[in-house]
C-alpha positions as CSV (number, residue, x, y, z in Angstrom):
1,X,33.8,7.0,1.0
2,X,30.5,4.7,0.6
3,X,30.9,1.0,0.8
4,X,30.7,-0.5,-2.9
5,X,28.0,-3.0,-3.9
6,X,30.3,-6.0,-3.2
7,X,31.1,-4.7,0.7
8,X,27.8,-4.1,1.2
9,X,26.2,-7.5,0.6
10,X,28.9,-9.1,2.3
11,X,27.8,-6.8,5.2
12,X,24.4,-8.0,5.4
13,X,25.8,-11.5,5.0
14,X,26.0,-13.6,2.3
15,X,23.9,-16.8,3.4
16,X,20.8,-14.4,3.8
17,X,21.5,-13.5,0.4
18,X,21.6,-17.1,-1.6
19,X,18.7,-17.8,0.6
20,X,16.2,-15.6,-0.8
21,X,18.0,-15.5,-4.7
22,X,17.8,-19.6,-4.4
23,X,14.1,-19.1,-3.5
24,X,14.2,-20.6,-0.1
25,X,14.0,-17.7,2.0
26,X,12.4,-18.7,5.4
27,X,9.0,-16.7,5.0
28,X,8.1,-18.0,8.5
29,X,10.4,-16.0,10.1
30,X,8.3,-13.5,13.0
31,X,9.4,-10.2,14.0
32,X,7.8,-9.7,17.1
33,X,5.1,-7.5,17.5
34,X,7.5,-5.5,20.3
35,X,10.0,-4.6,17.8
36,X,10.3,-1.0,17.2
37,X,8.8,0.4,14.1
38,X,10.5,1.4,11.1
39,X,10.4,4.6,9.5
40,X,12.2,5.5,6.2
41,X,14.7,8.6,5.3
42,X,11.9,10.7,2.8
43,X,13.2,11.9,-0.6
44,X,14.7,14.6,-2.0
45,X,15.7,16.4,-4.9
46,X,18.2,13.7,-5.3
47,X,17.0,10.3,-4.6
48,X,17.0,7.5,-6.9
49,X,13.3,5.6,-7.4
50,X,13.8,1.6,-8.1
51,X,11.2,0.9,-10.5
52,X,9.8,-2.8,-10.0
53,X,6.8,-5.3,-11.2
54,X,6.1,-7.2,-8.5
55,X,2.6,-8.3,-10.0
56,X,1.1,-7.7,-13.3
57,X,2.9,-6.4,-16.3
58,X,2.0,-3.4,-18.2
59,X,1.2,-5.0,-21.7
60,X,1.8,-2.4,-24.1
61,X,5.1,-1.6,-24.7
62,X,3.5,2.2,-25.4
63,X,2.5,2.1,-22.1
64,X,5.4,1.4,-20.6
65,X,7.2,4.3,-22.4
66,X,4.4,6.5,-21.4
67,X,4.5,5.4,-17.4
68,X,8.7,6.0,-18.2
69,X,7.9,9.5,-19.2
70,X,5.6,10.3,-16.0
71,X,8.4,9.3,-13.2
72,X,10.8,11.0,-15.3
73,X,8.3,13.8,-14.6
74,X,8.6,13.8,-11.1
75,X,12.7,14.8,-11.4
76,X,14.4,11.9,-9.6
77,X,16.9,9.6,-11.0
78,X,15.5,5.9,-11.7
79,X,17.2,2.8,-12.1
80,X,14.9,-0.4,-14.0
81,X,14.7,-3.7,-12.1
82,X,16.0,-6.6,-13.9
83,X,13.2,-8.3,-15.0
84,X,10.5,-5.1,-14.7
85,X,9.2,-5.8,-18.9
86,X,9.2,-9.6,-18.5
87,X,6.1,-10.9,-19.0
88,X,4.7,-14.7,-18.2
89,X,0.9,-14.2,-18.6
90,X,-0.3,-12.2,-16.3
91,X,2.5,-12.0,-14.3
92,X,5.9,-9.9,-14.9
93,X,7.4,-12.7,-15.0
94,X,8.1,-15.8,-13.2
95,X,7.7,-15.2,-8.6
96,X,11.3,-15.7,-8.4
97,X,12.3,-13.0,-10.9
98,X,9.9,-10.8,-9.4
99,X,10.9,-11.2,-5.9
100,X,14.5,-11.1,-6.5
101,X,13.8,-7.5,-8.2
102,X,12.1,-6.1,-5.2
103,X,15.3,-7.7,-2.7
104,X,17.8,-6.3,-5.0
105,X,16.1,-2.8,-4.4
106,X,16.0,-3.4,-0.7
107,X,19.1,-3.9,-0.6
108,X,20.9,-1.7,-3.3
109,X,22.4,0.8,-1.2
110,X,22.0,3.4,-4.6
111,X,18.3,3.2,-4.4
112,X,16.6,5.3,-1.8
113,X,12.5,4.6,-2.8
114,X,11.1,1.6,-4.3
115,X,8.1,2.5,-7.2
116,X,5.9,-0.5,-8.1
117,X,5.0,0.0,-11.3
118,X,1.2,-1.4,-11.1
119,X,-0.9,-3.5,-9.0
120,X,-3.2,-6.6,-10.6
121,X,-2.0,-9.7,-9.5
122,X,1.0,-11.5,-8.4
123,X,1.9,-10.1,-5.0
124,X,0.8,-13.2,-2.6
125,X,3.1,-15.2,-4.8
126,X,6.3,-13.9,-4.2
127,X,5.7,-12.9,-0.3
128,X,7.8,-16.9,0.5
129,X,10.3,-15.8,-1.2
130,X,11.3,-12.1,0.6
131,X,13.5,-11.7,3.3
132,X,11.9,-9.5,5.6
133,X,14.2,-10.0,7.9
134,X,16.5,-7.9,5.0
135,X,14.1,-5.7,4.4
136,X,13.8,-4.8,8.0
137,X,18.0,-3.8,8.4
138,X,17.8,-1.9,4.7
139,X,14.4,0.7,5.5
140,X,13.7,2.5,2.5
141,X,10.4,3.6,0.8
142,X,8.2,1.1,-0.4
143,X,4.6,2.7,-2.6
144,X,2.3,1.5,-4.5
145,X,-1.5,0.6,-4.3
146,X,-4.3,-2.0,-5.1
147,X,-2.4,-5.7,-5.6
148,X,0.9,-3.8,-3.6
149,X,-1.5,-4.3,-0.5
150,X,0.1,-7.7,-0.3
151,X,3.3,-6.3,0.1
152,X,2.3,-3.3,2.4
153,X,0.7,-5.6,5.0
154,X,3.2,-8.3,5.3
155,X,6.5,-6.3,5.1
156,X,4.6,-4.1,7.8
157,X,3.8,-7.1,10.1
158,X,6.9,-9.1,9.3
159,X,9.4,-6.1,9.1
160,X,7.5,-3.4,11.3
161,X,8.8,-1.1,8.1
162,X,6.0,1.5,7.1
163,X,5.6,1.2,3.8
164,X,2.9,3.5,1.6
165,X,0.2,3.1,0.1
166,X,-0.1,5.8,-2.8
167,X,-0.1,6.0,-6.5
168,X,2.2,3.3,-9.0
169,X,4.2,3.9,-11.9
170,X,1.6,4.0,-14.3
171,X,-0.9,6.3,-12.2
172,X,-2.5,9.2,-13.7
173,X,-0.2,12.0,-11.7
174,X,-2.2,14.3,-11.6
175,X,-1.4,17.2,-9.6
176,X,-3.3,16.0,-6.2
177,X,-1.4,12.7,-6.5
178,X,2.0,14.6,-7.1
179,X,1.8,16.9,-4.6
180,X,0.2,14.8,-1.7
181,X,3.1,12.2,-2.6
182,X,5.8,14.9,-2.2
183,X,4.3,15.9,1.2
184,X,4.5,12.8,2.6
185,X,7.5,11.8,1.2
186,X,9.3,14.4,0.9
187,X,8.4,17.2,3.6
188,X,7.2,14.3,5.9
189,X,4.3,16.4,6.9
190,X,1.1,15.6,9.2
191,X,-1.1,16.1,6.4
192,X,-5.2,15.9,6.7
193,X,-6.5,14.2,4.0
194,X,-9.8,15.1,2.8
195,X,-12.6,14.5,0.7
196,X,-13.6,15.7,-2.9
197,X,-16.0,19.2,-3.4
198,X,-18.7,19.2,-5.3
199,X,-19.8,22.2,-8.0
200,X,-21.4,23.4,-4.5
201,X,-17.8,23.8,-2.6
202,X,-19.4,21.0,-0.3
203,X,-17.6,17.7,0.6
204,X,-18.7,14.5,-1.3
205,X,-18.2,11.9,1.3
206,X,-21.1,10.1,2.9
207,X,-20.9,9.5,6.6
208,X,-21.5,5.9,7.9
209,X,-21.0,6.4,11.6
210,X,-20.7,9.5,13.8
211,X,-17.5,10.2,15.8
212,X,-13.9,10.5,16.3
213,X,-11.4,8.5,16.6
214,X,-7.3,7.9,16.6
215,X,-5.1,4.5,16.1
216,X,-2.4,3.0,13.5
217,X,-3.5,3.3,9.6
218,X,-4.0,-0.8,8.4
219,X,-5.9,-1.6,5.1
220,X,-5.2,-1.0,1.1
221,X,-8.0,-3.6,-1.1
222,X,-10.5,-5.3,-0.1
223,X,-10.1,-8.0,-2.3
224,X,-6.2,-8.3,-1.3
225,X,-6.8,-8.1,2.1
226,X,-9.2,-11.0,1.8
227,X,-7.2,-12.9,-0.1
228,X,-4.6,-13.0,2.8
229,X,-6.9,-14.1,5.9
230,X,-5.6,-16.9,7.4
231,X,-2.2,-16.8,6.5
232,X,1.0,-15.7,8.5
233,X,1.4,-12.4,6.7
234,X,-1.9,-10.6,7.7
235,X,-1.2,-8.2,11.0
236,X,-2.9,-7.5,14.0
237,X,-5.8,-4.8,13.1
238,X,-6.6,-4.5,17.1
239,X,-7.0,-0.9,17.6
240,X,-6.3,0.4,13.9
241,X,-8.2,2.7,11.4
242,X,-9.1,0.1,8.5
243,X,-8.8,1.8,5.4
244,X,-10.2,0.4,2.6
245,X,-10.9,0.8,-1.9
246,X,-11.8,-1.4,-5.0
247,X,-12.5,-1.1,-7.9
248,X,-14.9,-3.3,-10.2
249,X,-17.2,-5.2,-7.8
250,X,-20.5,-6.1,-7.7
251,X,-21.8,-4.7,-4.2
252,X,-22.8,-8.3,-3.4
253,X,-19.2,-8.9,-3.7
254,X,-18.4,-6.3,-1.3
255,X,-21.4,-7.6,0.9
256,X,-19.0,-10.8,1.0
257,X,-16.0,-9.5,1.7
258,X,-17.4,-7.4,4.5
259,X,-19.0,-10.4,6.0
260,X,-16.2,-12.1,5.8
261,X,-14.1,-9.5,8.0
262,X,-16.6,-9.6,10.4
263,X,-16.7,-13.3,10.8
264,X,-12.8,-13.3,10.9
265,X,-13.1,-11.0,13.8
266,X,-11.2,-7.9,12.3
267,X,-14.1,-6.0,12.1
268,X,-15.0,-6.1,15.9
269,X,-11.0,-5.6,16.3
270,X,-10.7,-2.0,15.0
271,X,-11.1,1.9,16.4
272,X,-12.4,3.1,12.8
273,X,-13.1,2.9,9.1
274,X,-12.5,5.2,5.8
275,X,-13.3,3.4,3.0
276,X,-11.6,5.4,-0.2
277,X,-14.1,4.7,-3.6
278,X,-15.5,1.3,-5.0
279,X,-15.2,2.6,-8.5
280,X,-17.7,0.9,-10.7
281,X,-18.8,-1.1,-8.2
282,X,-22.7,-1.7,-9.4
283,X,-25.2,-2.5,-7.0
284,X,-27.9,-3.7,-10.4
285,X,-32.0,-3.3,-10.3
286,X,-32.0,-6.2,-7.4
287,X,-29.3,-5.1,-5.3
288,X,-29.0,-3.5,-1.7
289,X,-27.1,-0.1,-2.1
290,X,-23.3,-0.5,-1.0
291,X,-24.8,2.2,1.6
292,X,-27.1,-0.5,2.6
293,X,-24.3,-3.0,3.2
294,X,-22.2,-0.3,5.4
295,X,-25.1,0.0,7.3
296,X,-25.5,-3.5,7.9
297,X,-21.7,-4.5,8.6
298,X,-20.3,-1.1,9.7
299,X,-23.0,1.0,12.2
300,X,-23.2,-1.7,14.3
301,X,-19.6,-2.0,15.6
302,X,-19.9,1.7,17.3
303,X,-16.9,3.3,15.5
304,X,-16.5,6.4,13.4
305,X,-16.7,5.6,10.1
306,X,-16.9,7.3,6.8
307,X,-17.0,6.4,2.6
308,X,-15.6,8.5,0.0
309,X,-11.6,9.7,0.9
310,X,-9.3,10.3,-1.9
311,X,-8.0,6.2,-1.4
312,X,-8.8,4.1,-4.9
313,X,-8.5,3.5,-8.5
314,X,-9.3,7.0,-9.7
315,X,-6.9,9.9,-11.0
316,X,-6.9,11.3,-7.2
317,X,-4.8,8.8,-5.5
318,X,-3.3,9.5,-2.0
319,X,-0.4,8.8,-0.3
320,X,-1.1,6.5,2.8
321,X,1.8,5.6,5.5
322,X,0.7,2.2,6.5
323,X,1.1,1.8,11.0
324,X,1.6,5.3,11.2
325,X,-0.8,6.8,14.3
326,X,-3.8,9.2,12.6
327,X,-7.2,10.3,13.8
328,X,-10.4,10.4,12.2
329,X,-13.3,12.9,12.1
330,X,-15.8,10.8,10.3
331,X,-18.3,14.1,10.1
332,X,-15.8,15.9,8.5
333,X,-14.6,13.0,6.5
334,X,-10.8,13.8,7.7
335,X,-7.5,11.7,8.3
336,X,-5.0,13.3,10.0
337,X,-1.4,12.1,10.7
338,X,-0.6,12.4,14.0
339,X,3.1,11.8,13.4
340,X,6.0,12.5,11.1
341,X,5.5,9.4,8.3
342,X,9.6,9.8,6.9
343,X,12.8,10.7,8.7
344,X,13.5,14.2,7.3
């Protein structure tokens, strides 16, 4: 018989615990970069998802009914965070309530996946108040995409869990979503990942650099990433394949968020580069091209590099194991797994 919900907190000890539901969880706590990585136990026809809002709300109560409907979809059992419909501008709530939902998950011995329900902001908030080293001795799935990067990046260099970048509650679902989530997830297969056809059968992504290459999959937003340079939560990117989307900014914007990888020495740190979309990311009548700016900040460096993988805002929205080893084929425009991202 299972342990109960009382045995099992005590097991994990009950002054890690009050720390982090007081708010004074010690976010400077280091998990050495020589601690083994983490992978989770996939899903199956009977796991339970643990729905959370660990950054924006979703404002329409409609909405949220309608996002309800599409995980019920999907055939698992889901359980509601506490505070997942509060709302305190835009944030779900206040960055205690938020974290506590996301360490209750973690450490809810019923819940086998975590599901944030959408990105926009809120993330960087909450990151002093999660125990990671809880997180680390409770593994379980952790997806979701855009603002989430926060959480991907400093659970994986905190924790050394791999978490997943892929689609959120209130994604579209489509069936390329849903079936290259259950692949990952679920059969825990090396899947290649490639780009969109055209009416033509041929691929639509644009190569930036020539070449091949293989290392750990690091990246999620641009704008999130930034946002966490110079702070104890951003990893090591020596050796990784950067992957980056947005959505929504101007391509000087991107210029300076580029530029500011570069000068922060990430860029000249990593094997390779697959930038997903910048949806409605304008370049305007007196702009370089965002082509322009990867030519600039990306050719340079030497590495394979390519723009246009399934990995952004848009109804195709894949399912990315963050520190899992991959190769790139940046003619091809192909990601490949190069090991098992779940314990089947």
């Amino acid at each position: 018989m299972g342990l109960n919900r009382n045995q099992f907190l005590k097991t994990i000890g009950a002054a890690s615990l009050s720390m982090w539901i007081s708010g004074q969880a010690d976010s400077s706590q280091e998990t050495s970069v020589q601690e083994k990585p983490i992978k989770p136990k996939s899903l199956n026809q009977y796991s339970k998802i643990g729905l959370v809002s660990p950054a924006s709300p979703v404002y329409d109560p409609k909405d949220f009914d309608e996002m309800i409907e599409k995980v019920d979809s999907l055939g698992f059992d889901w359980e509601l965070g506490a505070h997942a419909k509060d709302r305190r501008g835009y944030l779900a709530g206040t960055d205690q309530d938020r974290a506590h939902d996301l360490m209750e998950m973690f450490i809810n011995p019923e819940i086998d996946a975590i599901l944030c329900i959408r990105g926009g902001w809120g993330c960087n908030r909450i990151l002093p108040y999660l125990d990671f080293d809880v997180i680390r001795k409770n593994p379980k799935i952790l997806c979701g995409f855009s603002d989430i990067t926060s959480l991907h990046l400093s659970i994986w260099n905190k924790s050394r869990l791999h978490t997943f970048h892929g689609p959120v509650g209130t994604s579209s679902w489509n069936e390329y979503t849903e079936r290259n989530f259950r692949e990952v997830l679920m059969s825990g297969d090396k899947v290649t990942y490639l780009p969109q056809k055209n009416d033509q059968d041929e691929y639509t992504h644009m190569v930036i650099s020539e070449g091949t290459t293989s290392g750990i999959l690091l990246g999620g937003n641009l704008t999130v990433l930034c946002s966490l340079l110079g702070t104890e939560y951003l990893p090591d990117f020596k050796g990784a394949i950067l992957y980056l989307e947005d959505v929504g900014e101007d391509v000087y914007r991107v210029d300076r968020m580029l530029t500011q990888l570069k000068l922060s020495g990430i860029l000249s740190n990593i094997s390779g580069l697959v930038f997903g979309k910048c949806t409605n990311c304008d370049a305007g009548s007196n702009s370089l091209s965002l082509m322009q700016v990867f030519e600039d900040h990306i050719q340079p460096l030497g590495i394979p590099a390519y723009y246009g993988a399934l990995i952004s805002h848009e109804s195709d929205n894949s399912t990315i194991p963050v520190g899992i080893r991959a190769k790139i084929d940046a003619q091809k425009g192909s990601l490949t797994l190069l090991e098992e991202p779940v314990i089947v």
